[in-house]
C-alpha positions as CSV (number, residue, x, y, z in Angstrom):
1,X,0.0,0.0,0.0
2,X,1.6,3.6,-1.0
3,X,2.1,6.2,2.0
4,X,1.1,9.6,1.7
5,X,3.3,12.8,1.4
6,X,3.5,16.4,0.7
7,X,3.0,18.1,-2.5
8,X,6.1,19.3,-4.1
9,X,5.1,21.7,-7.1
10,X,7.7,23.9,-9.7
11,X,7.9,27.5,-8.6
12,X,5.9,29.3,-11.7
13,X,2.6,27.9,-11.1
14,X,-0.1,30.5,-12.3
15,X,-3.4,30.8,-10.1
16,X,-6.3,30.3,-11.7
17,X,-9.8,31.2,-9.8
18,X,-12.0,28.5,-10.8
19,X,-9.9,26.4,-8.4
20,X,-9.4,25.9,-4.9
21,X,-5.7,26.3,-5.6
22,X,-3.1,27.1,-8.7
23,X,-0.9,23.6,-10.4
24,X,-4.4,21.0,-9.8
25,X,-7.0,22.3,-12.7
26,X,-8.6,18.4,-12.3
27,X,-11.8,18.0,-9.8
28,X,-10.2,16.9,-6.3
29,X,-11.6,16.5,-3.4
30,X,-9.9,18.1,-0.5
31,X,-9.7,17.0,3.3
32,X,-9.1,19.4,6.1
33,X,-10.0,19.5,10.1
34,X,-13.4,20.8,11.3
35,X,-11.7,23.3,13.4
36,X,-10.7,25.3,10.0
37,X,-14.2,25.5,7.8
38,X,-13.5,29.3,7.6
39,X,-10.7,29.4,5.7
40,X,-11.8,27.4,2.5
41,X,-15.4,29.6,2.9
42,X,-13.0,33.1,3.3
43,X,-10.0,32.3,1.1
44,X,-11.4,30.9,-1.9
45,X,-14.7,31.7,-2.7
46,X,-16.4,31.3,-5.9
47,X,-13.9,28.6,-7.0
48,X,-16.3,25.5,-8.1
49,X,-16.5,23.9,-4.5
50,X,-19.4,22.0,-3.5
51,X,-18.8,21.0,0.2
52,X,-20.9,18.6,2.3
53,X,-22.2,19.8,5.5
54,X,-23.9,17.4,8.1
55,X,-28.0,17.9,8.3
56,X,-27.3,19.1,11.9
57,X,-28.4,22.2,12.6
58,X,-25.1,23.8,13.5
59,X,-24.3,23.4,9.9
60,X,-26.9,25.7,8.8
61,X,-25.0,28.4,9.9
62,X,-22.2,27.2,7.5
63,X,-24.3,26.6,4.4
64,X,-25.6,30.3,4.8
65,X,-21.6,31.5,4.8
66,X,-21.2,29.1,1.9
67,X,-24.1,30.7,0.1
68,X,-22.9,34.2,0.6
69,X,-19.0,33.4,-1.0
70,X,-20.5,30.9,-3.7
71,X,-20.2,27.6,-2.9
72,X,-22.4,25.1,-3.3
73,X,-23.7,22.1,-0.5
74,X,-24.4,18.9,-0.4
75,X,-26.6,18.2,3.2
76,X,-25.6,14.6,4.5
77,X,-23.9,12.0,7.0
78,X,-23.5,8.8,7.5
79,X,-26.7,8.7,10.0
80,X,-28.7,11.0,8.4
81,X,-29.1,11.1,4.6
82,X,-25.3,9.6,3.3
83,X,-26.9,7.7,0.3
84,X,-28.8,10.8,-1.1
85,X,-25.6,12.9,-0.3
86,X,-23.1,10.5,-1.9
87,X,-25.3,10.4,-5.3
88,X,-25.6,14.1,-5.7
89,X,-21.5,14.2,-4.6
90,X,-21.4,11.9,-7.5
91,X,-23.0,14.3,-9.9
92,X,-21.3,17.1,-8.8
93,X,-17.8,15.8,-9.2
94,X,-18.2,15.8,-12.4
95,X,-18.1,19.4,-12.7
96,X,-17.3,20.7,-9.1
97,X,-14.6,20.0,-6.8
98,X,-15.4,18.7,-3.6
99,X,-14.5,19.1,-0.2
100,X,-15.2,17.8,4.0
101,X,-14.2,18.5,7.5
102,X,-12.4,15.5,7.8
103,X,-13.4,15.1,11.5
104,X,-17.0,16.6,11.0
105,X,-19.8,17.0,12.0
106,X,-19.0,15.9,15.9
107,X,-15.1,14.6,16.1
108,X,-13.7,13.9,18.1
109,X,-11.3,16.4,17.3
110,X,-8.4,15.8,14.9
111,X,-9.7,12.0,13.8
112,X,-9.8,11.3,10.0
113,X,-13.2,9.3,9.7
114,X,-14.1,6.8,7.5
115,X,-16.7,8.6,5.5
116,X,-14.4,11.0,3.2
117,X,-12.5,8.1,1.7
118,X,-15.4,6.0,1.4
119,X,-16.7,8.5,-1.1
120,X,-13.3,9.1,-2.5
121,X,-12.8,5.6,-3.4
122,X,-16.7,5.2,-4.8
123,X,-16.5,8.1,-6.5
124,X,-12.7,7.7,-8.0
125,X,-11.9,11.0,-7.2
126,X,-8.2,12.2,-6.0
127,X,-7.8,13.3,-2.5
128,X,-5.6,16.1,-1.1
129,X,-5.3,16.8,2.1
130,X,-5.1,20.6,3.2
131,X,-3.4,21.4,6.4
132,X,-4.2,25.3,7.6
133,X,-3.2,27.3,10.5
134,X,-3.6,31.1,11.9
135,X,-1.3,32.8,13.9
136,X,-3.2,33.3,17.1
137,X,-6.4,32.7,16.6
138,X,-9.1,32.5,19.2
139,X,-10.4,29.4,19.6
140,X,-14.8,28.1,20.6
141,X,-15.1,26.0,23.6
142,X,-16.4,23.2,21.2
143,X,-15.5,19.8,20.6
144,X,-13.2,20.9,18.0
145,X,-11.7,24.1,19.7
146,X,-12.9,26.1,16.4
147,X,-10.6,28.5,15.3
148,X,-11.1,32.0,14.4
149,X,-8.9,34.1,12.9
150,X,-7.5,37.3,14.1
151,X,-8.3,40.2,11.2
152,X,-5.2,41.1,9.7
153,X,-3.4,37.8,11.4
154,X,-1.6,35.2,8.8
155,X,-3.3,32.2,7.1
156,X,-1.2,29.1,5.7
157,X,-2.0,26.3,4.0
158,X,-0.3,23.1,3.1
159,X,-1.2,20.8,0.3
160,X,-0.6,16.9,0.0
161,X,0.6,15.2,-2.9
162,X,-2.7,14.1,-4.4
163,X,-4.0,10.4,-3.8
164,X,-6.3,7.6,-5.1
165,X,-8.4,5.4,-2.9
166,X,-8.7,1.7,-4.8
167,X,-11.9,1.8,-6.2
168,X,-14.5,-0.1,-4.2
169,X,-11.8,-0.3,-1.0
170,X,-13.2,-2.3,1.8
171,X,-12.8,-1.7,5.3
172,X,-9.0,-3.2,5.7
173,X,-8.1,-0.5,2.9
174,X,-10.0,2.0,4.1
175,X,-8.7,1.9,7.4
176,X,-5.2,1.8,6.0
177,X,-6.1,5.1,4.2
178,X,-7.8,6.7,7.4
179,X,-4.2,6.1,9.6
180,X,-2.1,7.6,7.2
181,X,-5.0,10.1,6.0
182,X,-5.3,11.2,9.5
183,X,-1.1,11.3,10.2
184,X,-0.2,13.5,7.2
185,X,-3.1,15.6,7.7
186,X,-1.8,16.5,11.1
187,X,1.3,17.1,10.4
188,X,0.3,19.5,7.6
189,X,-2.2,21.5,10.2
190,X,0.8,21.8,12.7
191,X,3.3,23.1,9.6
192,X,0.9,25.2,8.9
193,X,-0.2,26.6,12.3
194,X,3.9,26.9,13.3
195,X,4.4,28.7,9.9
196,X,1.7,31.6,10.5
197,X,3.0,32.0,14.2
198,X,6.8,32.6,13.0
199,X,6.3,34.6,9.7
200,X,9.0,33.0,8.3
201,X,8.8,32.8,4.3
202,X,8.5,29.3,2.5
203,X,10.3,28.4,-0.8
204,X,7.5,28.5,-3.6
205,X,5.1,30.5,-0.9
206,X,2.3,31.5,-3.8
207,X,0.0,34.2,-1.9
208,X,-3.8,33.6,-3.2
209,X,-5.3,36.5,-2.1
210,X,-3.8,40.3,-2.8
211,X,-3.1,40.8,0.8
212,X,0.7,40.6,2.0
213,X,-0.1,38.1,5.0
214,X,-2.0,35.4,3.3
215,X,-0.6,32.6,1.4
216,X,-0.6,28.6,0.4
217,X,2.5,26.7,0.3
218,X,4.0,24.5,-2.7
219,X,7.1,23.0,-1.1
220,X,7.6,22.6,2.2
221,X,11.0,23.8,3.0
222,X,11.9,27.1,4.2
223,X,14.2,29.7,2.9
């Protein structure tokens, strides 16, 4: 079985806004902690993302922040509506890159679930995993100690190397996936969260928004 790493990408990549991110023009579907829904919603609006959101109601609140900076939802779980939500996944990955709180809609906190690369691996799509951070953010006394940004604070971002699930994985597989899923994806979220608190620049640092103190990284090795 393969073991996940980092993406590694060449330093002139162009940035194109119809995606969640310059160098991946393909449909992906991209993983990240609960904790850090606000930064896909504030960063990258209007970039063909159709996210799925739990039926709870805490998640309306999230659909109606979605709707405001044009992306689209998909309302399921794995208790409550996952068939229905998997099928309209399915139709929107063909035009729409997806994304999930990897450890959503209840946690616990920081443990890659089973769900995501179910539908990866059903619906053959790639998987990147997306490791943010914000220098100092405050932080909700909730089961994922949600993070919110400072304004004018840093936000960083770290991609994986994109990944297929086997097609029609079964548990074994998909647990296999889930470790190493859930081990890479934590080590990108605590690059990422060390990187905004030091300011330090990154080799290939590509800045998606016009302000000075936000960017993604390509290559994870400082200079």
């Amino acid at each position: 079985m393969e073991t996940l790493d980092c993406k590694f990408a060449s330093n002139n990549v162009a940035l194109d806004p119809a995606y969640p991110h310059p160098g991946m023009p393909e449909n992906r579907l991209y993983l990240f902690w609960h904790e850090y829904i606000l930064y896909p919603l504030a960063m990258r609006g209007h970039c063909r993302l159709t996210m799925l959101l739990s039926r709870h109601a805490d998640a309306d609140i999230v659909q109606e922040l979605a709707d405001r900076f044009g992306f689209k939802c998909v309302r399921g779980s794995t208790n409550r509506g996952g068939a229905k939500a998997i099928r309209e996944m399915r139709v929107a990955a063909d035009k729409e890159n997806l994304t999930i709180a990897a450890d959503g809609p209840r946690g616990p906190r920081r443990e890659m679930a089973l769900g995501p690369l179910f539908i990866a691996s059903r619906l053959r799509i790639p998987v990147v995993l997306l490791g943010l951070g914000y220098e100092r953010p405050w932080r909700v006394c909730s089961w994922d100690r949600f993070a919110i940004p400072r304004p004018g604070s840093r936000l960083r971002g770290i991609f994986s190397e994109p990944f297929i699930v086997p097609p029609k994985a079964d548990r074994v597989v998909l647990e296999h996936y889930r470790r190493e899923s859930q081990t890479l994806l934590t080590d990108l979220s605590e690059a990422a969260e060390h990187w905004a608190l030091s300011g330090c620049r990154m080799r290939n640092e590509y800045a998606v928004l016009n302000g000075p103190k936000t960017s993604l990284l390509y290559d994870g090795i400082p200079r």
